[in-house]
N, C-alpha and C positions, 0 to 999 in steps of 0.2 A: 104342468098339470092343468093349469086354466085352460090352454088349446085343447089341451084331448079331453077335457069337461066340456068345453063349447062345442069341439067336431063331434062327441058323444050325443051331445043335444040335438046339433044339427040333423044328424041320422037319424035321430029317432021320431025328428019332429018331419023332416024331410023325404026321409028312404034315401039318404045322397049319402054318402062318404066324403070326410074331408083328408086333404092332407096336411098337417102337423109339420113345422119343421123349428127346429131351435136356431139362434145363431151367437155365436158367443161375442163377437162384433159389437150386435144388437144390444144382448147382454151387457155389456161393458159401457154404451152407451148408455142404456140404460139407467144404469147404476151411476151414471154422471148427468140423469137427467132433470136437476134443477139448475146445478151451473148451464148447462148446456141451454136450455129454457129460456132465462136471463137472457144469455148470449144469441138465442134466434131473435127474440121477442123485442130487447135494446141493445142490441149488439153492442152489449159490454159484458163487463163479470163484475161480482160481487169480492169485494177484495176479502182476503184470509182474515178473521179475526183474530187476535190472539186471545189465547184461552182465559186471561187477565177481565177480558173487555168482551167475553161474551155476553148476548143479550139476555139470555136466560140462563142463569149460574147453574139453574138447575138441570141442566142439560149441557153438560162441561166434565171433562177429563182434572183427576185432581190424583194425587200421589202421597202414598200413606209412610209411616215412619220407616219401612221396611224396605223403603225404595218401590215399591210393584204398587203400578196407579192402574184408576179403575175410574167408570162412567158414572154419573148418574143419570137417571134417565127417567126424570123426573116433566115433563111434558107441561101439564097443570104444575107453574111455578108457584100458584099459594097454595093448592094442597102440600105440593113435595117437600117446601121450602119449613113448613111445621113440623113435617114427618123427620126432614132433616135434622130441622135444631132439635126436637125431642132424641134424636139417636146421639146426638154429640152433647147432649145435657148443656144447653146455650137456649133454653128456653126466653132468657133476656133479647138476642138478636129479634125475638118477635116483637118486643117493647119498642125498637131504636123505628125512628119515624123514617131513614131512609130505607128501611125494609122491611115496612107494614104492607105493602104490595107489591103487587109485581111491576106496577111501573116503574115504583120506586127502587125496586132491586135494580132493573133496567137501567136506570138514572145514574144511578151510583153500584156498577155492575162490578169495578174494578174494587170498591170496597169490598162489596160481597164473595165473591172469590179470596180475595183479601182476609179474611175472617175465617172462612173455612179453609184456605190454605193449612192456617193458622192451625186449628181445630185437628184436622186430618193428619197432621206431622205428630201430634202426640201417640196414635193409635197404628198398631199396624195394621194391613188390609185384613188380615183375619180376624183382628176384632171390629174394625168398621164393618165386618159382614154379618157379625152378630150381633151390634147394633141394630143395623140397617133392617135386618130379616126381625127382629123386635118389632121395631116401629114401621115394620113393611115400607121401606123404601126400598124405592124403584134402583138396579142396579147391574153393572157388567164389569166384568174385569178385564183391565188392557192384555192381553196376552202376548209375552213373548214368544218368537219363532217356536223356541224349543218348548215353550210351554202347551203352543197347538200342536207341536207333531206326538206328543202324551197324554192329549186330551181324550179323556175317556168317552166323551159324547162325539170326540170328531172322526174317533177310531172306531166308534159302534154304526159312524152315518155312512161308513165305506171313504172317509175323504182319503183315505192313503191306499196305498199296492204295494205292494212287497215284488218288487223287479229283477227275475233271476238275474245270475251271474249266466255271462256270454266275455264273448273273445277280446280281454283286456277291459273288461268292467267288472267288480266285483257285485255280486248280489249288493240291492239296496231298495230303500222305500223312496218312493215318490209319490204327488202329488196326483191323485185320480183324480177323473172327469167330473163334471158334476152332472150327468145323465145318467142314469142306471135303467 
C-alpha cells in the first residue's frame, strides 16, 4: 500500500507513472530485519532470550491456567507494568524496590516474570482478558494453528481459499496470498 501511495504521489506531483512490485523474498527479509541488521552492521546475532530473562517482562509470552498463552504488549514498561499489577490485584509488586522501575525489572527480569508466571497460572486466559480490557492492558493471544484457520478476523481479511477438488485431491482450504 505505501508503494502505490508513493507512485500515486509521484504521478501526481510528476505527470510519470511508476511501477510498483511486491516481493515475498523482500518480504520475509524484511520481517527479519533487525536480526538481519545486527548481523550486516556487527556481523554477529543477538542470541535467543529465554522468555525467563527477558528484558522487558512487559513485552513477553506468559501462559494462563488453561494451558492457552498470550502477549503482552506492553512497550512503556512502567506504564504497563501498573496497568498489569492492578489487572492481577498485586498492587504490592509496585512496593517491592526491585520493580519500582523499569530498570529495576530489567535487573531482576527473571524474578519478574517469575511473579507473574506465578499470578497468570491462577486465571484462565479468558479471565486474564477481562482483567486486562478493565485496566486496559496492552494484549495478544498466542494462537494455535487451528485456532487461526477459525479466526474470524482472519477469515473476514481473505487469508484462506477454499480449493476445489481436482484429480486425486479432495476439495480443501488453503493458505491465500497476502495481495489482493
Amino acid at each position: 500500500v505505501a508503494g502505490i501511495l508513493a507512485a500515486l504521489l509521484e504521478r501526481e506531483k510528476t505527470g510519470k507513472g511508476q511501477l510498483v512490485e511486491t516481493s515475498l523474498l523482500r518480504t520475509g527479509i524484511y520481517c527479519l530485519g533487525w536480526d538481519l541488521g545486527i548481523q550486516a552492521r556487527f556481523d554477529k546475532l543477538i542470541g535467543a532470550t529465554p522468555r525467563t530473562h527477558e528484558l522487558n517482562a512487559m513485552v513477553n509470552s506468559y501462559v494462563a491456567a488453561d494451558g492457552h498463552w498470550f502477549w503482552l504488549l506492553g512497550v512503556e514498561s512502567d506504564r504497563a507494568f501498573t496497568k498489569v499489577c492492578a489487572a492481577i490485584d498485586r498492587l504490592d509488586l509496585l512496593e517491592d524496590e526491585r520493580f519500582a522501575s523499569a530498570r529495576g525489572r530489567r535487573k531482576n527480569a527473571s524474578a519478574v516474570v517469575g511473579e507473574l508466571d506465578a499470578e497468570f497460572a491462577k486465571h484462565t486466559r479468558a479471565e486474564l482478558i477481562e482483567r486486562f480490557d478493565r485496566e486496559d492492558v496492552w494484549w495478544a493471544p498466542v494462537n494455535t494453528p487451528h485456532e487461526v484457520l477459525h479466526d474470524e478476523q482472519a477469515i473476514a481479511a481473505g487469508a484462506f481459499v477454499d480449493v476445489p477438488a481436482d484429480e486425486g485431491a479432495p476439495a480443501h482450504l488453503a493458505v491465500n496470498n497476502p495481495v489482493t
